[in-house]
OpenMM code with the backbone's topology and positions (N, CA, C; nanometers):
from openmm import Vec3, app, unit

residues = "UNK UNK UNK UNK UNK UNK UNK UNK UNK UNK UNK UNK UNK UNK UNK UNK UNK UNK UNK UNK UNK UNK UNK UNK UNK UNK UNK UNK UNK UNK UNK UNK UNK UNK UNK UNK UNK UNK UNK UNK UNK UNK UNK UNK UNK UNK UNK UNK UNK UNK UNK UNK UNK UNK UNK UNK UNK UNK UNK UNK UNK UNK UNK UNK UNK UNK UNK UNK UNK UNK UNK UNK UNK UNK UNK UNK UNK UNK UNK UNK UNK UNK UNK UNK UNK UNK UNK UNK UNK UNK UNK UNK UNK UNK UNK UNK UNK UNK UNK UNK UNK UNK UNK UNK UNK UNK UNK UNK UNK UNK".split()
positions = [
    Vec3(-2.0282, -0.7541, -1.6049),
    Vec3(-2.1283, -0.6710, -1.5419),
    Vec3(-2.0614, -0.5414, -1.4965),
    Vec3(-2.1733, -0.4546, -1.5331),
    Vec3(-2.0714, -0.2827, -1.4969),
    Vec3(-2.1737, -0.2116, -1.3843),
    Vec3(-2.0902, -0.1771, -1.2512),
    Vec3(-2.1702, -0.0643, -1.1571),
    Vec3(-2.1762, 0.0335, -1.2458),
    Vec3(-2.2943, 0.0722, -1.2017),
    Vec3(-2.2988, 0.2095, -1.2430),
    Vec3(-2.2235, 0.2893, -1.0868),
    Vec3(-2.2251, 0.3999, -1.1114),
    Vec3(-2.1722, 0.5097, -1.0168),
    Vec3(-2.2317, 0.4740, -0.9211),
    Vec3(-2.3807, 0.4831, -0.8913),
    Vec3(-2.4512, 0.5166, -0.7602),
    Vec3(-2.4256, 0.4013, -0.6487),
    Vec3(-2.3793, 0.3031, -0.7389),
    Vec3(-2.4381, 0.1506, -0.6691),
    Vec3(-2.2913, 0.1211, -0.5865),
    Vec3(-2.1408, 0.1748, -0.6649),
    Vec3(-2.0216, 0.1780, -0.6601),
    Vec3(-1.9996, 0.2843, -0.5268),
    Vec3(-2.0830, 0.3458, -0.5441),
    Vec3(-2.0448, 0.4892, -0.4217),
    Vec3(-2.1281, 0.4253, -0.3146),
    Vec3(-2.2089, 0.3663, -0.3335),
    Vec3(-2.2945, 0.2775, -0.2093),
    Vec3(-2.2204, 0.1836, -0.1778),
    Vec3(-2.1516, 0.0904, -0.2294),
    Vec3(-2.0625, -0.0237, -0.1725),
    Vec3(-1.9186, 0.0722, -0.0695),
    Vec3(-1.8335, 0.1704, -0.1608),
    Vec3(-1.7576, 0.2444, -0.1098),
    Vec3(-1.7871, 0.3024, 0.0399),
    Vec3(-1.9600, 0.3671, 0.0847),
    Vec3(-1.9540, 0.3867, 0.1396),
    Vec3(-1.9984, 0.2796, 0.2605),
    Vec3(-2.0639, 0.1851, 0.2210),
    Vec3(-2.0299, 0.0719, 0.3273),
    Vec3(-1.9259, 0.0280, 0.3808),
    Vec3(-1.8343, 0.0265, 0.2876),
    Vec3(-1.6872, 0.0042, 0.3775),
    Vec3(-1.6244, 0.0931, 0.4387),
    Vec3(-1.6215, 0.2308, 0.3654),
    Vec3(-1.5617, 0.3320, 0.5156),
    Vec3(-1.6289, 0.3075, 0.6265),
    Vec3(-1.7599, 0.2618, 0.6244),
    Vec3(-1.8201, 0.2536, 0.7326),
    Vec3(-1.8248, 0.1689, 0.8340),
    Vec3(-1.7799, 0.0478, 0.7704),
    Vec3(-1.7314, -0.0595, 0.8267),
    Vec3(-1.5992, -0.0247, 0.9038),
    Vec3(-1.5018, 0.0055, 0.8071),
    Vec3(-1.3704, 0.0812, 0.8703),
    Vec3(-1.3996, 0.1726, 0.9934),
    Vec3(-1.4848, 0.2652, 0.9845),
    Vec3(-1.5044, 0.3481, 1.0930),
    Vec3(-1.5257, 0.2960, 1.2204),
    Vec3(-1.6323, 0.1736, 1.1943),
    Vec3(-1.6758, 0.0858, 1.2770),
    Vec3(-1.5850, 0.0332, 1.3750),
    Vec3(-1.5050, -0.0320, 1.3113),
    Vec3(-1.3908, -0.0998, 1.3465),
    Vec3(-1.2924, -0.0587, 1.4215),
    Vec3(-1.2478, 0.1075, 1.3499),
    Vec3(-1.1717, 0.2089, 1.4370),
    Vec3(-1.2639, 0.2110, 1.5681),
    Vec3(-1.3593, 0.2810, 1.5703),
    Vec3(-1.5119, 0.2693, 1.6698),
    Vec3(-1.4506, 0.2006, 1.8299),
    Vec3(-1.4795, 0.0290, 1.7446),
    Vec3(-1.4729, -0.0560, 1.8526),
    Vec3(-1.3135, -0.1201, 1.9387),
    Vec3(-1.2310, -0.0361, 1.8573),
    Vec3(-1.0974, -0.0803, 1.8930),
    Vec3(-1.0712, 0.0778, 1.9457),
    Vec3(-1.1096, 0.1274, 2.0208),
    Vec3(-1.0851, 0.2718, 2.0805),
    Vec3(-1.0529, 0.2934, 2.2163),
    Vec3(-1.0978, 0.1313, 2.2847),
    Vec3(-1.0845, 0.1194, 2.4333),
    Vec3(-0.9237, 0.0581, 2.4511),
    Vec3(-0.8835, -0.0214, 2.2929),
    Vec3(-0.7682, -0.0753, 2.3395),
    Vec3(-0.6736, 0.0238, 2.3063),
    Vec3(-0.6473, 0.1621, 2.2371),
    Vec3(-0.6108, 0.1992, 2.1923),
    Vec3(-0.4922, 0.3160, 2.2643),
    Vec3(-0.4036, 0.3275, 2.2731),
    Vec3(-0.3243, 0.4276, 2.3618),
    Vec3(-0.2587, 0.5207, 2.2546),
    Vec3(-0.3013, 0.6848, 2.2983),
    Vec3(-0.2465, 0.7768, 2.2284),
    Vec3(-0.1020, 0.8328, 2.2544),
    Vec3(0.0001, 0.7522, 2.1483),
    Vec3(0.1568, 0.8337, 2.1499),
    Vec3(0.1863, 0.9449, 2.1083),
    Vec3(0.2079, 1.0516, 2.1192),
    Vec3(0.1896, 1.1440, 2.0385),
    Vec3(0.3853, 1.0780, 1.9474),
    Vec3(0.3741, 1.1436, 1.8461),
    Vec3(0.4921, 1.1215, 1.7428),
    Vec3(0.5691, 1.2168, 1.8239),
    Vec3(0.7326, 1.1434, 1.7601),
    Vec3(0.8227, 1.2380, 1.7619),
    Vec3(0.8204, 1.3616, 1.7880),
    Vec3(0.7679, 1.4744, 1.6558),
    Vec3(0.7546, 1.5689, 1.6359),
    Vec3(0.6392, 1.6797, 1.6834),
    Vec3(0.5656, 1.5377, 1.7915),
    Vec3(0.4079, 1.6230, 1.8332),
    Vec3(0.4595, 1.6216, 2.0216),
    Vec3(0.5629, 1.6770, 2.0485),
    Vec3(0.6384, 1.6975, 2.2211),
    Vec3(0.5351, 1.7688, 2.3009),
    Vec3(0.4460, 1.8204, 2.2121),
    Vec3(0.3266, 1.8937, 2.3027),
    Vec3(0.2428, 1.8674, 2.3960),
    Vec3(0.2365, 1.7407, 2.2619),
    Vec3(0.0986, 1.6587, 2.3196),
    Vec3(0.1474, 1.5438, 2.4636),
    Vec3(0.0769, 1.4929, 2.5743),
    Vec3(0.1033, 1.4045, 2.6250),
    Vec3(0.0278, 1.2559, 2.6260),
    Vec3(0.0982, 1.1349, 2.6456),
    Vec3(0.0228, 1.0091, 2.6182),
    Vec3(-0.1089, 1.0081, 2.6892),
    Vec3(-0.2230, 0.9618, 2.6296),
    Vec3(-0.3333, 0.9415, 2.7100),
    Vec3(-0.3773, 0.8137, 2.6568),
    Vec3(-0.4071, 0.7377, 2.7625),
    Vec3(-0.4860, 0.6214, 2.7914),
    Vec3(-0.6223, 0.6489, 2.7676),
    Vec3(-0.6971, 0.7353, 2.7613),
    Vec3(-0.8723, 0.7816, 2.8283),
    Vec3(-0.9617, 0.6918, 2.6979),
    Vec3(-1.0773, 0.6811, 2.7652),
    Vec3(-1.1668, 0.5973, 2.6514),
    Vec3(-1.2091, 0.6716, 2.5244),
    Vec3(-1.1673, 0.8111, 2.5604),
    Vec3(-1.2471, 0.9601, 2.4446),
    Vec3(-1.1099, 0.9633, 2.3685),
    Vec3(-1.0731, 0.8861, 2.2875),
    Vec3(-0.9460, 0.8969, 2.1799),
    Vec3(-0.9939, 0.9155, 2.0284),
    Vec3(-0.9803, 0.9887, 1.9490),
    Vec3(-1.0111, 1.0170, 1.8332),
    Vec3(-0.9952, 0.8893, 1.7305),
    Vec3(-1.0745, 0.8730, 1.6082),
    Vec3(-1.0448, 0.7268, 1.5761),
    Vec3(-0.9090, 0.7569, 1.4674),
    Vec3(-0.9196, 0.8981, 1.4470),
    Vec3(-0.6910, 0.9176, 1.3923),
    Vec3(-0.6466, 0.8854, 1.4614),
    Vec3(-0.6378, 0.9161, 1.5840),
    Vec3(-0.5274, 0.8355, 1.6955),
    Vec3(-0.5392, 0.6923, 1.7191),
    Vec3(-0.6538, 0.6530, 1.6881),
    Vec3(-0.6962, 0.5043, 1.7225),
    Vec3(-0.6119, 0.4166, 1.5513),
    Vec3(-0.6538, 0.5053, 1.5047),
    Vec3(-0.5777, 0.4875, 1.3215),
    Vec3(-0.3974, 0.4433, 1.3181),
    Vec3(-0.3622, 0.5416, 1.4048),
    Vec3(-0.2099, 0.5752, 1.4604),
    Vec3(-0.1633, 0.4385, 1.4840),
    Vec3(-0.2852, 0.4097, 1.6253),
    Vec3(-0.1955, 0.2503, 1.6983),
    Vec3(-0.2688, 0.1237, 1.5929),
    Vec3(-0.3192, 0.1584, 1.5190),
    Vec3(-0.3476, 0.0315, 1.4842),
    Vec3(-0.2760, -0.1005, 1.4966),
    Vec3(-0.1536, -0.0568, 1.4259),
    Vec3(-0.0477, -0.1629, 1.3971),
    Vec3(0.0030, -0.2350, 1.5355),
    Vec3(-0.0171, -0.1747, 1.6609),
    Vec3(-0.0050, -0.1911, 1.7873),
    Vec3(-0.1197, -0.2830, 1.8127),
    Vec3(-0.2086, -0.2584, 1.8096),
    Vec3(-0.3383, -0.3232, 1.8439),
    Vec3(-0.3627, -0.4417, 1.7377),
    Vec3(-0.3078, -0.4314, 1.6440),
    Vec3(-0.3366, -0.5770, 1.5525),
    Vec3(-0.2422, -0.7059, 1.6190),
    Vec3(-0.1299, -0.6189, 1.6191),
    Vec3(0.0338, -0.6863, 1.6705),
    Vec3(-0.0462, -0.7763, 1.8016),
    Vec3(-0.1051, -0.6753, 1.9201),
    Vec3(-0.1185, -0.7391, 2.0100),
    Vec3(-0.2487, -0.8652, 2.0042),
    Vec3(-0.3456, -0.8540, 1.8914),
    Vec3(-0.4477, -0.9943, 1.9119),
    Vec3(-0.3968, -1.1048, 1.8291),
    Vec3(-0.2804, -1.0524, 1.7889),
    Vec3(-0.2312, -1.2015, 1.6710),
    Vec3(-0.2810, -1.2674, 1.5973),
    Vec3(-0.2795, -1.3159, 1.4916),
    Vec3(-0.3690, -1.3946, 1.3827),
    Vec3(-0.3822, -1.5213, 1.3854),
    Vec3(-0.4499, -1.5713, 1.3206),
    Vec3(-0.5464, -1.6898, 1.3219),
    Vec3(-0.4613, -1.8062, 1.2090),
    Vec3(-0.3457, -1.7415, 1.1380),
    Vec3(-0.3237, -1.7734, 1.0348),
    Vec3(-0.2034, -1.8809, 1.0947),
    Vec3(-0.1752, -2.0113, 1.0833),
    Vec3(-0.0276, -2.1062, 1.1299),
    Vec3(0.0904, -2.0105, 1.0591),
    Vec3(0.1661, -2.0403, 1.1240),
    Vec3(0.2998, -2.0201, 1.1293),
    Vec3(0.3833, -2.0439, 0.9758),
    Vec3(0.4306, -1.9402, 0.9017),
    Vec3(0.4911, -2.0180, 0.7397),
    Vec3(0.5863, -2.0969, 0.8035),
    Vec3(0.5482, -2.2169, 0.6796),
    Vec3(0.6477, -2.2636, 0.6301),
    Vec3(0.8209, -2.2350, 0.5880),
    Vec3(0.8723, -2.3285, 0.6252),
    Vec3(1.0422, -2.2977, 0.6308),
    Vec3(1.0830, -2.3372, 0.4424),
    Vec3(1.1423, -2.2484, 0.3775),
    Vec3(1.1635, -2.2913, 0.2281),
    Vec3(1.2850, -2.3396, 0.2237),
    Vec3(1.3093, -2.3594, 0.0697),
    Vec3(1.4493, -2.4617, 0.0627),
    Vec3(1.4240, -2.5678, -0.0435),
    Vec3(1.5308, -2.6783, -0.0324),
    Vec3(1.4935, -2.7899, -0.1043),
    Vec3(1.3803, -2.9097, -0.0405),
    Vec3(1.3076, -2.9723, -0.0947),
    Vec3(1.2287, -3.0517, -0.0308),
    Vec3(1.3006, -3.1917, 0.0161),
    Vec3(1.2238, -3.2969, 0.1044),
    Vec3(1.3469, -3.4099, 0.1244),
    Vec3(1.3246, -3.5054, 0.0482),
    Vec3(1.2790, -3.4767, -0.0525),
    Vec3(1.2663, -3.5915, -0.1907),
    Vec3(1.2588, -3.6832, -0.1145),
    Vec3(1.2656, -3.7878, -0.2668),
    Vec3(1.2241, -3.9699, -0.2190),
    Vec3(1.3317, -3.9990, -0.0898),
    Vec3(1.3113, -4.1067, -0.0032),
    Vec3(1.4197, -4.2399, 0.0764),
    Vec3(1.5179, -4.2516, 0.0003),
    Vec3(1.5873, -4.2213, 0.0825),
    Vec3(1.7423, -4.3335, 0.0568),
    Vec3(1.7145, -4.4779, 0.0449),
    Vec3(1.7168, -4.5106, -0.0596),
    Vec3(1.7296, -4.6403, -0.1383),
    Vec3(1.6016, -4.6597, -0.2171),
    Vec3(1.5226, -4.6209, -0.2221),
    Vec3(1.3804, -4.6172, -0.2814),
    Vec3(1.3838, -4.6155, -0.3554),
    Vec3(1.3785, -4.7025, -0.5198),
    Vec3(1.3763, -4.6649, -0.6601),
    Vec3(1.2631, -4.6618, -0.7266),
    Vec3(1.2552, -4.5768, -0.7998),
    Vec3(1.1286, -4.5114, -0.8906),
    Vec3(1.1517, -4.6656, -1.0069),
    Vec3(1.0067, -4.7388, -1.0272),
    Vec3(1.0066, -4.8103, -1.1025),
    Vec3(0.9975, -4.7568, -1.2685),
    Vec3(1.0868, -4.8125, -1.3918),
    Vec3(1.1311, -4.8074, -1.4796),
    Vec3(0.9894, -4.7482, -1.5717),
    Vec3(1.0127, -4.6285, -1.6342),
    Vec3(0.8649, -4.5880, -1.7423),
    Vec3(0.8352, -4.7027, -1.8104),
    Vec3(0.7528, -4.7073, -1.9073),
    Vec3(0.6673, -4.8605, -1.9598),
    Vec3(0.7057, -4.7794, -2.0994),
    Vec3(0.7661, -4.8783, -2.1945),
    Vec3(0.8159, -4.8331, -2.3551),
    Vec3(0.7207, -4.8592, -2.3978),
    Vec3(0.6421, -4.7702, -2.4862),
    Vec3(0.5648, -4.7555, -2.5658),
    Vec3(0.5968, -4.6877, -2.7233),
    Vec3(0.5246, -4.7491, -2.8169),
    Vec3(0.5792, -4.7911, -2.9312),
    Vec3(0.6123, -4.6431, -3.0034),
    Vec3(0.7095, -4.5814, -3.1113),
    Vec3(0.7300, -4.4796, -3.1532),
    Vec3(0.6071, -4.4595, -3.2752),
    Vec3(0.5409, -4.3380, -3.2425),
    Vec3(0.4567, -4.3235, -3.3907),
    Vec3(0.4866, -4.2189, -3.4799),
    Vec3(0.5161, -4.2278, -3.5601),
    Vec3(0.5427, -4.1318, -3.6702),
    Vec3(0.4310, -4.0888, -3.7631),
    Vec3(0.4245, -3.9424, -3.7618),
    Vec3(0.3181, -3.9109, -3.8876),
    Vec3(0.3791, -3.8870, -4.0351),
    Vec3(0.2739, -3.9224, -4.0911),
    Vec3(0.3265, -3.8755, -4.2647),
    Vec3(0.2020, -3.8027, -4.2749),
    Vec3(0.2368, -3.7108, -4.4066),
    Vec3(0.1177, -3.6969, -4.4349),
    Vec3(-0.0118, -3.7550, -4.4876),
    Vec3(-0.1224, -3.7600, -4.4532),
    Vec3(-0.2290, -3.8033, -4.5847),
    Vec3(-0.2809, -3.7530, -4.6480),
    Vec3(-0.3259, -3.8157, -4.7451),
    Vec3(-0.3583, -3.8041, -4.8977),
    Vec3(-0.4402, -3.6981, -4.9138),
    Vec3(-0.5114, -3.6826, -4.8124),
    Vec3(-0.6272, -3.5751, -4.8286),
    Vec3(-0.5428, -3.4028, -4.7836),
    Vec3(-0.4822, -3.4138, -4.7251),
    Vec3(-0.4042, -3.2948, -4.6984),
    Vec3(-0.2982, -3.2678, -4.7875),
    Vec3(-0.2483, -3.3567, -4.9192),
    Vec3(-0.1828, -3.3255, -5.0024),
    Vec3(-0.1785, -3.2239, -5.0781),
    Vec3(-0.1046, -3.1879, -5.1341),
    Vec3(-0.2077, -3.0736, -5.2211),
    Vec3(-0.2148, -3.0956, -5.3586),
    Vec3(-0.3382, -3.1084, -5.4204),
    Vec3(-0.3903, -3.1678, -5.5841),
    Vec3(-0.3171, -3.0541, -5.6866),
    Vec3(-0.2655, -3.1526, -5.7279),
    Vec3(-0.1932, -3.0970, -5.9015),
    Vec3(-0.2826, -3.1389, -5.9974),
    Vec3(-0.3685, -3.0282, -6.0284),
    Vec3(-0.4150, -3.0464, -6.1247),
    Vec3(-0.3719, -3.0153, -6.2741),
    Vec3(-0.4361, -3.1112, -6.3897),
    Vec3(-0.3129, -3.0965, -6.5029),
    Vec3(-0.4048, -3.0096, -6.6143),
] * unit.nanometer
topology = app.Topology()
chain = topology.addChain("A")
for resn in residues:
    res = topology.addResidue(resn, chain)
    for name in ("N", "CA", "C"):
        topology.addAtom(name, app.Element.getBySymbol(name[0]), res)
């Protein structure tokens, strides 16, 4: 199935909008640092923060509600079977060999 354009630029713009949203509602937690290179500016706490600056701390503000997701897993080797535990013996089953048949031969005709 193919969007056409209009339908593609309508989904697109639901999600900036969503995004915006989001910036929106995370604006109260949001504290403006100014960077390194911005000595001008000074930190403000205030509820009127731009949602670029709110953009800025994101990574601050995600950091601080933590995720929902458990803790990874530790990798490595696994602890396989018990010590002493033996895997019972495969079951022999008979060898089959193909030949060809007759019908797949190929006819010499004389």
């Amino acid at each position: 199935m193919k969007l056409s354009n209009v339908e593609h630029e309508q989904q697109w713009v639901k999600f900036v909008m969503l995004a915006y949203v989001q910036l929106w509602a995370a604006h109260s937690l949001a504290v403006s640092l100014p960077r390194p290179w911005e000595k001008h500016l000074l930190p403000v706490s205030s509820t009127r923060i731009s949602p670029s600056k709110v953009q800025q701390d994101w990574f601050r503000i995600i950091s601080q509600l933590g995720s929902p997701a458990g803790s990874p897993k530790n990798r490595g080797y696994s602890s396989g079977r018990k010590s002493g535990e033996n895997q019972p013996p495969r079951p022999r089953l008979p060898i089959i060999k193909k030949c060809k048949s007759p019908a797949s031969a190929p006819k010499i005709s004389a």
